[in-house]
N, C-alpha and C positions, 0 to 999 in steps of 0.2 A: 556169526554176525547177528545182533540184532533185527527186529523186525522193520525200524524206524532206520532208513538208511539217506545220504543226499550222492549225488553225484556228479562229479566232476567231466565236462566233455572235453577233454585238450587237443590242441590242434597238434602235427608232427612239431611241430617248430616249440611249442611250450612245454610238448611232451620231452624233449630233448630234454632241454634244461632246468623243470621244474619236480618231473616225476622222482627223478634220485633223492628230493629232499624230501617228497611227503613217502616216498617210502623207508626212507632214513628214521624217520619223527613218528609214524604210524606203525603201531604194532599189526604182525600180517595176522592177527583174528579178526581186525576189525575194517583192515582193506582187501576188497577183487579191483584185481588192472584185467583189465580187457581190451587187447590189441586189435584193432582192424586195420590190415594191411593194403587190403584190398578196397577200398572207398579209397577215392582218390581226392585229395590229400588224406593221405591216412591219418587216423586218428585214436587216440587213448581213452576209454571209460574208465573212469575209477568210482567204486563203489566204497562209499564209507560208514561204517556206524555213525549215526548221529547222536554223538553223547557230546556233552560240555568239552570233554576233554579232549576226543576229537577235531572239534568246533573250532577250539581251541588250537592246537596244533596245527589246523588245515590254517587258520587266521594268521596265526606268524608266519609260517614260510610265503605261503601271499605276498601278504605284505610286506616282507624284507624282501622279496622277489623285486614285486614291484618299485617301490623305492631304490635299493639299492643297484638291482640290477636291469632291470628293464624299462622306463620310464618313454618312451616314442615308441609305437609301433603295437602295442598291446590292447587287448580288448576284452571286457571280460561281459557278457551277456549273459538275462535271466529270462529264457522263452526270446521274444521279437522285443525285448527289449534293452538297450546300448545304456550299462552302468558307467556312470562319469567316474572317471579315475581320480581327476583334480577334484573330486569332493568324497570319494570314498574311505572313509576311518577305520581303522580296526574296528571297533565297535559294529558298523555298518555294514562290512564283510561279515563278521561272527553271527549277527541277526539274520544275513540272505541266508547264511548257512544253516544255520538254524530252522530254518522255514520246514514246517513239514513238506518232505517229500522235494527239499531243494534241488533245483537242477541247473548248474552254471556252466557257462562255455563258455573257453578261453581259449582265447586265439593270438597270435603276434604276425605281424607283418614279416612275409617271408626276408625283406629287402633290409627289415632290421638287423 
């Protein structure tokens, strides 16, 4: 893995559903999953190379995630701050991701 990496925080509920496609779409030299079972609600780290094409990869499955299948109940956070979904573009995903040293949490509503 590169030195330049972003990370993904998923909650159990988006780790269910979302982890099988970036690890489907990301080659494993360029991802670590790191399970905690123990933190209550558990939760998923995912470590990624941040290359374009990465970036890239991480950006589609997102966003077909969110679009097509999760739309109420989703939340995706950068530090204490709540990224608007109804204004988030591919584009705008690809750039948080981008960021040196990105670090996003995502989470869904258990009830969804």
């Amino acid at each position: 893995m590169t030195n330049s990496t972003l990370t993904l925080c998923l909650s159990s509920a988006v780790s269910a559903r979302l982890l099988p496609d970036i690890e489907a779409l990301v080659a494993p030299a360029d991802i670590n999953v790191f399970l905690n079972a123990l933190c209550t609600p558990s939760q998923t780290r995912v470590e990624c190379s941040q290359t374009q094409h990465v970036c890239s990869l991480l950006t589609a499955a997102i966003m077909t995630w969110l679009r097509l299948c999760v739309t109420r109940g989703m939340h995706i956070w950068r530090g204490a701050e709540q990224i608007n979904l109804h204004e988030l573009s591919a584009q705008k995903l690809f750039t948080l991701l981008m960021e040196p040293q990105a670090q996003l949490r995502l989470t869904l509503d258990e009830t969804t």
